[in-house]
N, C-alpha and C positions, 0 to 999 in steps of 0.2 A: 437758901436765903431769899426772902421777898421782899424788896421794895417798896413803899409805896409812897406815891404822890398825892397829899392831899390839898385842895383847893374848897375853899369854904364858900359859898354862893347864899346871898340870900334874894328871897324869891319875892316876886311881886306879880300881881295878878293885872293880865294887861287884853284887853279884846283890842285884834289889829284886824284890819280889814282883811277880807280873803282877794287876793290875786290872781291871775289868769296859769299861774304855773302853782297851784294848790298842791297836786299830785306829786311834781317833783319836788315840792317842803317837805311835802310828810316823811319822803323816804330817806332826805335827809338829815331830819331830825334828829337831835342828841340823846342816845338812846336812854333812860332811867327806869332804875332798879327802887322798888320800893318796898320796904321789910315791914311787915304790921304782925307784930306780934313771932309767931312761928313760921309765919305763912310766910314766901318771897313772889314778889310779882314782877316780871319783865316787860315793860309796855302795857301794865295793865293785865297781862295774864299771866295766872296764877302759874309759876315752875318748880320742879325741885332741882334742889344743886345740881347733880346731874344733867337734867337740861338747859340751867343755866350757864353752864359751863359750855353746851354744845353752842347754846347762842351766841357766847362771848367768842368763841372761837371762829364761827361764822364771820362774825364782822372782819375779821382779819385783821387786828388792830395793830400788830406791831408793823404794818407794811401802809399805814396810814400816815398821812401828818401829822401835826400834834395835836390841831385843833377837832382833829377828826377822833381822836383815840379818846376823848372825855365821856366819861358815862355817870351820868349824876345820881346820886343815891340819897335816896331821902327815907330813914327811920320812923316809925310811930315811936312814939313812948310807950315803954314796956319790953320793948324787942330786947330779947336777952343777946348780952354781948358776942357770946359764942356766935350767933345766926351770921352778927354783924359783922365780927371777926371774921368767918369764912366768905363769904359775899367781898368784901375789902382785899381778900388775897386769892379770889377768884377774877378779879377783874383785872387786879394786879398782872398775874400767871399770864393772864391773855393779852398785856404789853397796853391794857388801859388806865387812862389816868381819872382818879375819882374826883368827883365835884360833888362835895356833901351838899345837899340843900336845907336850908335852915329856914324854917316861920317865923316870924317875929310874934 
């Protein structure tokens, strides 16, 4: 059986000024998964399930707090439901909660 928690987020585009502790934002950054078509992307580079799955497991999210376990997922149009289906219950598996991101 797989759970899943969804959280719907809608996104806005914001330039904030860069701070003295840059380096330790980055790493703590909200990881997102983004699906364009067949292709899946981790942070921007390109993975197959497989190593998505290795990354998600890296993180270590069940031993996270909550706000740390969220990994936002954002779809192109087009992306066939299968791709998105497995992506949603591989993040699941790995004890993370999704944040769809949505465009206006």
């Amino acid at each position: 059986m797989v759970a899943t928690t969804l959280v719907k987020v809608k996104s806005i585009t914001a330039d904030l000024p860069a701070g003295e502790k840059s380096t330790q934002a980055n790493s703590e950054k909200t990881p997102i998964i983004n699906l364009r078509g067949e292709e899946v992307f981790f942070s921007d580079k390109r993975v197959e399930m497989a190593e998505l799955n290795q990354r998600l497991a890296a993180l270590d999210l069940l031993s996270q707090d909550a706000e740390k376990r969220v990994i936002m997922l954002e779809a192109a149009k087009g992306t066939p439901y299968e791709n998105y289906f497995k992506v949603l219950a591989a993040i699941s598996a790995n004890g993370g909660v999704v944040a769809i991101v949505e465009d206006d």
